[in-house]
N, C-alpha and C positions, 0 to 999 in steps of 0.2 A: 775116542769120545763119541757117544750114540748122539746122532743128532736128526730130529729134534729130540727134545726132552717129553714129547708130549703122554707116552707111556709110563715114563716114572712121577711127570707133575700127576698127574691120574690114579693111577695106580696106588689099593691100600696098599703092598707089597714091599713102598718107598716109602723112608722118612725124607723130610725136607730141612733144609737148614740155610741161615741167612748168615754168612760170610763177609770180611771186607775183601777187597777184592784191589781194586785200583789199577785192572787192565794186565794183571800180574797172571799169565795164566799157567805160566810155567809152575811161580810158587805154588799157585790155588789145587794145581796136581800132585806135587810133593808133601801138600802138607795135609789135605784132607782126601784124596786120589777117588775124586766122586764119578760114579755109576753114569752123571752126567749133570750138566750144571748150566745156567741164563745168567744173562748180565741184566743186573738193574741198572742202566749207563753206565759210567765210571765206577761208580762208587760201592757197587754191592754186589754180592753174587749168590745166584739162591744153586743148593747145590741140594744131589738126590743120591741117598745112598739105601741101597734093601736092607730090608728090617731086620732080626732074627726070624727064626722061624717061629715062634712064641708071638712076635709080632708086636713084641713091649720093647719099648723105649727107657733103657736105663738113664738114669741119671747121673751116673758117674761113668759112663762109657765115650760121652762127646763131652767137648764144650758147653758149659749151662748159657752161655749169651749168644749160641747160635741158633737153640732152637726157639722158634718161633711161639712168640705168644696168640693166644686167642680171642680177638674182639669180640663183644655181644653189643644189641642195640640198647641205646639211648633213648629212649623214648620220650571280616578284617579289620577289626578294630583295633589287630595287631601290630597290621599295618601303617595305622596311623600315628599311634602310641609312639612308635619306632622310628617317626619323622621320614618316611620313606613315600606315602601317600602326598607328602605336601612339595617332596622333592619331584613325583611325577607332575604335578598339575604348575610348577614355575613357571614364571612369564619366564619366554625366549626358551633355549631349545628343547628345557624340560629333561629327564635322564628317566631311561626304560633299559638301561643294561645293553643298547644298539650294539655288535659289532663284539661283543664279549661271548666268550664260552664259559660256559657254566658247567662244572665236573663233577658227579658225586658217585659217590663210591660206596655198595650200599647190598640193597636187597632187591633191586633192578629197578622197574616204573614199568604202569600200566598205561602202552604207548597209545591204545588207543583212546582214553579217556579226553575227552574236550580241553579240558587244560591243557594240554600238550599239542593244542594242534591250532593253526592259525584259522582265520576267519572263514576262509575256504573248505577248511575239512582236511588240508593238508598238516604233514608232520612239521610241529618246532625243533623236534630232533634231529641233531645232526647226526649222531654215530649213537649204536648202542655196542656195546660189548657183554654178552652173554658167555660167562666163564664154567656154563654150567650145561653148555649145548654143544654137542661135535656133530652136529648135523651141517654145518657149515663149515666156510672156513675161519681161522683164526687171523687174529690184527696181525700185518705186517712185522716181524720181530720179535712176534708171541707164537707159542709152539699148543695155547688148547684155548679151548672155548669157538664162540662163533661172533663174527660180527658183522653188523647188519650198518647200513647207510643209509643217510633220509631217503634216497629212489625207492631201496627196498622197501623202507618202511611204507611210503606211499604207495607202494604195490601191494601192502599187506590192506592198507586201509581201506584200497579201493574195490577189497572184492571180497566173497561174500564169508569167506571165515579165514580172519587175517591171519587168526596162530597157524595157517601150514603153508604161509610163507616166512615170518617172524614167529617163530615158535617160544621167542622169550613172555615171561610172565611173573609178576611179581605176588607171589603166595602170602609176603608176609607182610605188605603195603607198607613199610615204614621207610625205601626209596621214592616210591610214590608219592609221598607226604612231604617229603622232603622237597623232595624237585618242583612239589607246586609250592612249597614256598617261597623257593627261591624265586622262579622264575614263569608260573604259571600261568595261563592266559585268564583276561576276566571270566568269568561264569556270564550268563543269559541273565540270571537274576538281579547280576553287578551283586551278590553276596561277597564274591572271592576276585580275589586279583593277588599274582604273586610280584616279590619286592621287583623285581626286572624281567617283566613281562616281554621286553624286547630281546633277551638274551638269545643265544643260540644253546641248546641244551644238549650234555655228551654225558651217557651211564655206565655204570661198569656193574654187571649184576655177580657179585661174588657168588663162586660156590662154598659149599660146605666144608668142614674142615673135618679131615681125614681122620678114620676112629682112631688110628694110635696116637694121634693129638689129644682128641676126646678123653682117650682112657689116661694118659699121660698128665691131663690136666682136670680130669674126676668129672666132666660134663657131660649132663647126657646127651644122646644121638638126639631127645626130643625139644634141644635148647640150640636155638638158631647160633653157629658159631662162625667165626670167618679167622682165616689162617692169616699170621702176618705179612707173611711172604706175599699171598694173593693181593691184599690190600695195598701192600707196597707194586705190586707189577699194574694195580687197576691204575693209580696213581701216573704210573709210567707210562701207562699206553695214555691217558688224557696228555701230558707234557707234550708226546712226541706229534698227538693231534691237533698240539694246539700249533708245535713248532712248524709243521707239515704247512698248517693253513696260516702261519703268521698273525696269529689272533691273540690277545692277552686270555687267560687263564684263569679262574677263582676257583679253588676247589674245596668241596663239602666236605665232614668227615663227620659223622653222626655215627660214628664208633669209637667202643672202649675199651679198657680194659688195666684192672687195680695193682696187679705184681708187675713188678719193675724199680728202678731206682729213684722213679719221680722228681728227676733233678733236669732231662731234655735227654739225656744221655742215650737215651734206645734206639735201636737202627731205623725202626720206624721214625722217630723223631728228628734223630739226624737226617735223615731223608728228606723230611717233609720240610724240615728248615733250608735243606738247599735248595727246594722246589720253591719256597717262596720266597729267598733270599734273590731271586732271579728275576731281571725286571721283565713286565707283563705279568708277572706270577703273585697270586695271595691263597693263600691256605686259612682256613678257616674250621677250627675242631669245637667239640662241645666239651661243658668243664665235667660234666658224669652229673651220674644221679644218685649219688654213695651217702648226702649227710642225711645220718639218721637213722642208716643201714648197721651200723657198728661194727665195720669192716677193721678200722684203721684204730691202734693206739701207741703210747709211746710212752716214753719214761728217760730217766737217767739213774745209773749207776756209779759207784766210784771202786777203785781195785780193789784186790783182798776179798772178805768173804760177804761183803753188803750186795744184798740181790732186791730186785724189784719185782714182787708179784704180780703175773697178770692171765686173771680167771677168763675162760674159754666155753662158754653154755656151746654143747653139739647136739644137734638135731637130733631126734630120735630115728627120721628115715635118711640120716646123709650116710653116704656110701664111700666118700673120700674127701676130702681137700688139703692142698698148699699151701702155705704157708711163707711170706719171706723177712726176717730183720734182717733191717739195715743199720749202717753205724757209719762213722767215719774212719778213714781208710786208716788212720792210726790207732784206732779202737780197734779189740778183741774182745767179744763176746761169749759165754755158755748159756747153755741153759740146763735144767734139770727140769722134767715134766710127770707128774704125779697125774695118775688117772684116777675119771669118781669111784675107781671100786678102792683106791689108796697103791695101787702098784705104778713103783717108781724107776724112773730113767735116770739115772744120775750122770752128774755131770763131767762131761769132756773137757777138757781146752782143744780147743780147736787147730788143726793144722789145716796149713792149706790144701785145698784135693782133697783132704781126706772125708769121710762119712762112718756114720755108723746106721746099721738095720738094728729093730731089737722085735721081736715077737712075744708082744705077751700074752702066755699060753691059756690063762684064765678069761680071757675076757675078746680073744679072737684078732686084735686090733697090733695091724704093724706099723711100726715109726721111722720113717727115714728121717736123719740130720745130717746133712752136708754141708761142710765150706765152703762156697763157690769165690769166696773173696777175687782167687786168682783171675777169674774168669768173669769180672764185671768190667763192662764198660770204663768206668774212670775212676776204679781199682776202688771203690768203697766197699766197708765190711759187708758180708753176706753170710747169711746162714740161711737153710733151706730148710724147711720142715715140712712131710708127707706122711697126713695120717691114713691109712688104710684100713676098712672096716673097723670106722673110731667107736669106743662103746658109747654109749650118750649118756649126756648129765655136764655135769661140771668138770673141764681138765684146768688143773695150775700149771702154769710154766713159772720156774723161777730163773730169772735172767740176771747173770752175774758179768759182773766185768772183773776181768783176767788182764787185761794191760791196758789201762783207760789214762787218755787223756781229754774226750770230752765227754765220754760218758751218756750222750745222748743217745735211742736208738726208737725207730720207727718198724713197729708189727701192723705188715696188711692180709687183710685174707682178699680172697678173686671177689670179683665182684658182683651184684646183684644178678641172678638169675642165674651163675654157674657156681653156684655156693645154695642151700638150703635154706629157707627164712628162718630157721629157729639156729640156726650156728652165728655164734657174734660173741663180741667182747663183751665183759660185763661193764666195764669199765672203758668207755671207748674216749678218744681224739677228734671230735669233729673236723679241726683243721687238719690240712696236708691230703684230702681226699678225694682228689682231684684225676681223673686219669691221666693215663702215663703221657698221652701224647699233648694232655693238657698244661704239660709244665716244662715246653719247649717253650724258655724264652720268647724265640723271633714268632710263633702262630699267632695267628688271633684266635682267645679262647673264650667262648661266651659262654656266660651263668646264664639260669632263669629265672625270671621277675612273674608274675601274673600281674598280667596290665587290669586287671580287674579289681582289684583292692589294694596295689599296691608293694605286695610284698614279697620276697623271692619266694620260690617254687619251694616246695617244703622238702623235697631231697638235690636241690641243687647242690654242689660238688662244691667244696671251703678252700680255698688257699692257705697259707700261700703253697710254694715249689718247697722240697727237700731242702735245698739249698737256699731260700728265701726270697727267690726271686718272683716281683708280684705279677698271682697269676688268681684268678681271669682277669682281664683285660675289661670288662665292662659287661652288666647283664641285657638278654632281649625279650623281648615275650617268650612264654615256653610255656602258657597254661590254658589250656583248655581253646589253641587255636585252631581253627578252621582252617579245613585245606581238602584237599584231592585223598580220596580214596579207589581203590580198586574197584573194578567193574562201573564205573562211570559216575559212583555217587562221593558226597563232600559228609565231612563228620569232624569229629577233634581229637587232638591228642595231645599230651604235653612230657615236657621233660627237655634237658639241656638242649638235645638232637635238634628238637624246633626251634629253639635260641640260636642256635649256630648259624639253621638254614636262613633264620632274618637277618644273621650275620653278613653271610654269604651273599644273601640277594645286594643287601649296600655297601659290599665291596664291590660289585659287577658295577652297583652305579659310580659308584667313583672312579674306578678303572676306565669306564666311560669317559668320563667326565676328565680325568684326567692325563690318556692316551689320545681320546680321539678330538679331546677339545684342545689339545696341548695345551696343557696349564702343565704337565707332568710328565714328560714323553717319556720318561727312563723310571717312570713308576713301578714298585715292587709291595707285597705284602707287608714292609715294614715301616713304607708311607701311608698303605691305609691302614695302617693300625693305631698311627699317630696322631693321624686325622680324626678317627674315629674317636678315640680317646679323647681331644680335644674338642670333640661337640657333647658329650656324655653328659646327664642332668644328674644334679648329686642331691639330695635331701640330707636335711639336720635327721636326727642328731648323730648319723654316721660321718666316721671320720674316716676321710678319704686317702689313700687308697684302704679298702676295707680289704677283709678276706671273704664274706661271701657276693658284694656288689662288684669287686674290683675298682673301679674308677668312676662308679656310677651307671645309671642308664643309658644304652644305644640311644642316641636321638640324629638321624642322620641331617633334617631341615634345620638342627643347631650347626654341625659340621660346616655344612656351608652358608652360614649365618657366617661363622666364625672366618671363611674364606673372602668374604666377601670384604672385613675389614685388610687383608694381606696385599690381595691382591689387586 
């Protein structure tokens, strides 16, 4: 076994795959015998195996649930809206996120900008992890990137051109944005103040994700993507910083991503539930930015030859995309797929493992359909569909059930910005659009509101879960807020991602509030989700729990209104 892995984490050369694992290392070599392999703790194992020489990633050559999906981003009167402002200024000791690490996982932060830095001129940041820099060395137990400490950083600040001491830098400011809302310091002007200005701040700047990813998932090189594997190890290296320093934990996640079972079930998900299933620990993701997108639709079937039509408008410049139905694991599904020039794919019954390629010669465009049923998480039906060089116009699928007992089934395509804006349903499902990690049960997953008229964000993400379980959790601001931009100036931006980050910030306060004040010494993500839940404002004429509010409004100075009668 090559140790470190930091050649083949690197390297196009290698594909990656996200494995269970369970400290099995003996099995984890017998059964996939990888080129070289990292433990995510216990629980997971990212393993690296070289590519063909082709450098394509088939889809019927591995397992479909170990390779790695592809996140994209999510994009102070906010602060007040959100009951967060009025929980700073309380008589007595008042909550600023004291004594809490704040984790986000992202597109890195611009460490020099004011907001990140105390009154002095010195760093709020405690640890950066740059996953995109070997100019240094790598975290403890991590084999790439570099990572830098508050000393360094205050050596980078103190002198006269910080990037060639800290050479991280955030290109695409939507870490930046984030982290000041979480935790950002006031402005000069008192415009901005982020929700836990006292926190201590830790970043992980994801790198990019590998072209055979890219070409595997039809994205281009010019669309910001992040691998899941990385996302999951940024997450790991914050745990183990937090565990190092004995400090409670809140971590961001202002990423997405639409293919998946949408039930909690993905390894990303499962992860993140055990990260915050752990006391000191809350996770906090965004519910996506999909209604209204036409990503997602669905339907039901009954056996025999009753099929349900559903129309497909393709971009005129999209070059590929994926496709996945899902069904219940007693369910079996076909489909049959007519292209706009009228050339037909007829239909299979589906075995498991099995696929079929078909090339149709008129019109240039190849079709994969695969079962992966075998090969899901918690064995629900799956069919795969890969159009390559699709013709444009209108395609049908006709979706038939072959052995139905509930007959329902859910079509998503990827999501915003690794998909074409002109490819969509005609016919779409608002509900159930939620990203994948948005429909873990135990997270807290925030919708967005515009605290400025009132009304959710016009593409925040609908509940409920696959399985029905109610998800988001409650909406935050997420429209047109203020916060920290790169190269030292403040601007807006909105979308779930900043609902999260308000998220984020008044879990830090309660964390506080509830570890260092003992009210909660054994407190985890799934006490301040309860809480949080429990102060949330609801308006007529929504019935609560809704699918695109969830439970109502963040309002954190309700939360402990509501504490104040318990305890």
């Amino acid at each position: 076994m090559a140790r470190p892995c930091t050649e083949q984490i690197l390297s196009q050369d290698y594909a990656d795959f996200i494995v269970e694992y369970a400290g099995q290392e003996d099995a984890l070599e017998l059964r996939y015998a990888p080129d070289c392999y990292e433990a995510v703790e216990s629980q997971f194992a990212i393993i690296h195996k070289r590519l063909p020489a082709d450098g394509q990633l088939d889809p019927d050559a591995y397992n479909y649930a170990i390779i790695p999906h592809l996140f994209g981003l999510l994009d102070t009167t906010s602060m007040e809206e959100s009951g967060i402002l009025p929980v700073h200024r309380s008589p007595g000791p008042g909550y600023l996120g004291s004594g809490v690490i704040v984790g986000i996982v992202d597109t890195g932060i611009d460490y020099t900008h004011p907001a990140f830095c105390f009154t002095d001129g010195t760093s709020r940041i405690l640890a950066l992890w740059d996953q995109t820099e070997e100019g240094g060395s790598p975290p403890d137990g991590f084999a790439y990137g570099s990572v830098y400490d508050r000393a360094q950083i205050n050596r980078a600040l103190a002198s006269e051109d910080p990037h060639t001491i800290v050479p991280e830098m955030d290109t695409e400011g939507h870490g930046t944005f984030l982290s000041g809302i979480i935790a950002g310091s006031a402005s000069k002007d008192g415009m901005f103040i982020g929700a836990a200005p006292g926190a201590d701040i830790a970043v992980v700047r994801l790198k990019q994700a590998k072209d055979y990813l890219r070409r595997f998932y039809f994205v281009s090189d010019q669309t910001p993507a992040y691998q899941e594997n990385d996302v999951m190890t940024g997450v790991a290296w914050l745990v183990s910083l937090s565990r190092r320093l004995r400090r409670p934990l809140v971590v961001c996640l202002g990423l997405g991503n639409s293919l998946s079972s949408h039930d909690g079930s993905s390894k990303l998900s499962r992860y993140l539930t055990s990260v915050n299933d752990t006391v000191g620990n809350c996770v906090v993701v965004a519910a996506g930015n999909e209604l209204g997108r036409s990503h997602h639709t669905s339907g039901q079937v009954a056996s025999g030859t009753d099929f349900q039509t559903v129309e497909l408008r393709v971009d005129e410049k999209e070059t590929g995309f994926q496709m996945e139905l899902w069904g219940a694991s007693a369910d079996v599904f076909s489909v049959e797929i007519i292209s706009p020039e009228g050339e037909v794919i007829r239909r299979n019954t589906p075995r498991l493992g099995q696929s079929q390629t078909v090339e149709l010669p008129f019109e240039g465009t190849q079709i994969y359909v695969g079962d992966k049923t075998a090969e899901t998480e918690g064995g629900q039906f799956l069919l795969v569909m890969r159009f390559t060089r699709p013709t444009p116009g209108i395609w049908t699928l006709r979706v038939y059930g072959e052995r139905i007992i509930s007959g329902r089934f859910d079509i998503w395509l990827p999501m915003e910005k690794f998909i074409r804006e002109q490819t969509y349903f005609l016919e779409p499902d608002p509900d159930k659009t939620l990203m994948t990690t948005a429909t873990a049960p135990a997270l807290i997953v925030t919708a967005a509101w515009n605290h400025y008229n009132g009304g959710l964000y016009i593409h925040s993400s609908r509940g409920f879960t696959a399985d029905g379980f109610i998800k988001p959790d409650f909406a935050a601001p997420g429209v047109n807020v203020y916060g920290p931009l790169p190269g030292g100036r403040y601007g807006t931006r909105s979308g779930t991602s900043v609902a999260a980050a308000h998220g984020a910030g008044a879990a830090a306060l309660l964390m506080e509030w509830g570890i260092y004040g003992r009210h909660v010494e054994d407190m985890d993500g799934n006490d301040i989700r309860r809480l949080l839940i429990r102060g949330t404002i609801r308006q007529s004429p929504y019935i609560y729990p809704d699918r695109g509010w969830g439970y109502g409004e963040m309002n954190l100075e309700n939360t402990f209104e509501s504490l104040r009668n318990v305890l």
